[in-house]
C-alpha positions in Angstrom: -25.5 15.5 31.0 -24.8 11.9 29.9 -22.3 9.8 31.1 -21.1 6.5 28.9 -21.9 3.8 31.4 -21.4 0.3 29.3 -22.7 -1.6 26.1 -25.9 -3.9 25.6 -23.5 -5.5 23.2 -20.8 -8.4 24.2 -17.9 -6.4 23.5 -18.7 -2.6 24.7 -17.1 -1.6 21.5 -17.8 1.7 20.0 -18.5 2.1 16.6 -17.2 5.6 15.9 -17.4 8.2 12.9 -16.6 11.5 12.3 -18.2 14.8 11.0 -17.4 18.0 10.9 -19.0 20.6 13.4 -21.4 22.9 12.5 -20.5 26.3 12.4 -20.6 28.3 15.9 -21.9 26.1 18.3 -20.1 25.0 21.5 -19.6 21.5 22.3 -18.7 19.1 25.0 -17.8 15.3 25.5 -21.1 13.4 25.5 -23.2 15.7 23.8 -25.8 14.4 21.7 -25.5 15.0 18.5 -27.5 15.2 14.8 -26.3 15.7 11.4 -27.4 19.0 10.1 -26.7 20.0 6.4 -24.0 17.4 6.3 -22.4 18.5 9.4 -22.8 17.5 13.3 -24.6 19.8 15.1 -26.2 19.5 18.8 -29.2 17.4 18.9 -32.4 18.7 19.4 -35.9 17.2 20.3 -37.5 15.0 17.9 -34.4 14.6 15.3 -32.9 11.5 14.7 -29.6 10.9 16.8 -26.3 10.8 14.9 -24.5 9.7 18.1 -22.3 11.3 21.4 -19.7 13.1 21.0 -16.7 11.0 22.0 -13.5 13.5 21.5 -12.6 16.3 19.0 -10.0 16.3 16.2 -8.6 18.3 14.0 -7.7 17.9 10.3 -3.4 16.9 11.6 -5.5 14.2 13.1 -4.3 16.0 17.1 -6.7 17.5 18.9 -7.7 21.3 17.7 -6.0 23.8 19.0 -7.1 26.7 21.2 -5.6 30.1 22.0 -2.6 28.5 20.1 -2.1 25.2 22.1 -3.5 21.7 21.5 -6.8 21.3 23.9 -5.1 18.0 25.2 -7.4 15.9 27.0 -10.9 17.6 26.2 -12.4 18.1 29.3 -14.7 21.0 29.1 -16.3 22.6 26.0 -15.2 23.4 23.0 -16.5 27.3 20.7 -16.3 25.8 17.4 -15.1 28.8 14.9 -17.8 30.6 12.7 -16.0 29.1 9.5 -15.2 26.1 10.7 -17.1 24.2 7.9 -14.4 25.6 5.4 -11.7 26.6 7.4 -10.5 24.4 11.0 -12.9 21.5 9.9 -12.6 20.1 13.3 -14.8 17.4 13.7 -16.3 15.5 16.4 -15.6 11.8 16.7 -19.3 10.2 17.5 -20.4 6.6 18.6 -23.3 6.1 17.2 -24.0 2.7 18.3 -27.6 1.5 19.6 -25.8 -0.5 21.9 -23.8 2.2 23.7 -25.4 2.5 27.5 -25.8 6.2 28.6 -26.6 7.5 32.4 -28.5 10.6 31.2 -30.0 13.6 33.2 -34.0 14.5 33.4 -35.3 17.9 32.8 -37.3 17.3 36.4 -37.0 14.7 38.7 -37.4 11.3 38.0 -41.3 10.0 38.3 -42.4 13.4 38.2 -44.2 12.2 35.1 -46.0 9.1 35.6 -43.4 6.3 34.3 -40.7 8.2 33.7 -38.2 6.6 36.9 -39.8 3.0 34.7 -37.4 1.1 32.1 -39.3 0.1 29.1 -39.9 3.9 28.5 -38.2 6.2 25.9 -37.5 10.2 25.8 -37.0 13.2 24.2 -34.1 15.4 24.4 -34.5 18.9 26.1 -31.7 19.8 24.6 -27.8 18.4 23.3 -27.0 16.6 27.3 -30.7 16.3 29.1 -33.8 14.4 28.6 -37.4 15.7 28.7 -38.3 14.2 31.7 -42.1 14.9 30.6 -41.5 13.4 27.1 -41.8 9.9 28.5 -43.7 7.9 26.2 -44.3 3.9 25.8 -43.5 4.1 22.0 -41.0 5.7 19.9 -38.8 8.7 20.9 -35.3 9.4 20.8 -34.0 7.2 23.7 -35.3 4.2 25.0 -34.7 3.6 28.9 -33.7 1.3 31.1 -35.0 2.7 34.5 -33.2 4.3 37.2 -29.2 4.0 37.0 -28.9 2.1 40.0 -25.1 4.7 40.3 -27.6 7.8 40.4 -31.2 7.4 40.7 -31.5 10.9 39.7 -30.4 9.8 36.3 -31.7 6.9 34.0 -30.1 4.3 32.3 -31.1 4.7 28.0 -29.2 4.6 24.7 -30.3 5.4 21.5 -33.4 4.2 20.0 -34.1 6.5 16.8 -30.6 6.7 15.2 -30.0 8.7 12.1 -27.2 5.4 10.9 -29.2 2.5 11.8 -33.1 3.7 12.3 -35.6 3.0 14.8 
C-alpha cells in the first residue's frame, strides 16, 4: 500500500489530473496508476506511471454514487462498472507529480534483496499498491527510493521516477 508522506518540492503541492477508469477494475485511494487505451487503469510492472490515485469523481463533479448514495469520503475501494468508459465515466483524480513523496510497501522484507532497505535504489511495482522488493535495481525502474521510511522501516520512502507526463 502507499501512503502520501510529503513533497521533494517547496510547496508539497500536487499537480492533479483526471482520467476516466478503465472498465471493471476495482480501485482504491493511492493506487498506482497507468493510462491504458486513454483511460486510467492500475499500474503494472514496467509501464510508465500516470500517477496515485488521489479521490474519485463523477461526471456532477460529487463523488460517484454506489448502491444509490454518494461514496462520501472514499475510504475503501471502489468496483468501477463494466461500461464505465461510455456510461458513469467516473474518473480518478491522479497526482502525477515526480515530487510527491510515497511510504510504499515491499513484496518481502526490506534487505531481503541486497540494497533494497538502501536509498539511491529504484523499484518495480508487483502490482497497483506494492513494490517488488526483488526488483531493486541502481538504474531506471518505476520508483526511485529514498531508503527506509524512518515512520515504518517495513516500508521505503520513493516517488515516481518513470512518469508517463514528465519521463524519466
Amino acid at each position: 500500500m502507499f501512503k502520501k508522506i510529503g513533497s521533494l518540492a517547496d510547496f508539497n503541492g500536487p499537480v492533479l489530473v483526471d482520467r476516466i477508469l478503465t472498465n471493471s477494475i476495482t480501485v482504491a485511494v493511492m493506487d498506482s496508476v497507468k493510462t491504458a487505451s486513454g483511460f486510467a487503469a492500475l499500474g503494472t510492472a514496467g509501464a510508465r506511471v500516470l500517477g496515485h490515485v488521489e479521490s474519485l469523481v463523477g461526471t456532477d463533479g460529487l463523488t460517484p454514487v454506489k448502491d444509490g448514495s454518494y461514496l462520501g469520503n472514499f475510504a475503501s475501494t471502489y468496483a468501477v462498472a463494466s461500461n464505465n468508459q461510455t456510461v458513469a465515466q467516473v474518473r480518478a483524480r491522479v497526482d502525477v507529480s515526480q515530487n510527491s513523496l510515497y511510504s510504499a510497501e515491499l513484496s518481502a522484507a526490506a534487505g531481503t534483496t541486497t540494497g533494497s532497505n538502501l536509498a539511491g535504489k529504484t523499484f518495480d511495482l508487483t502490482d497497483k499498491d506494492t513494490l517488488n522488493e526483488a526488483s531493486v535495481l541502481e538504474t531506471t525502474a518505476q520508483y526511485y527510493s529514498h531508503g527506509l521510511d524512518r515512520r515504518n522501516t517495513a516500508q521505503v520512502e520513493v516517488n515516481i521516477l518513470e512518469s508517463e507526463i514528465f519521463g524519466f
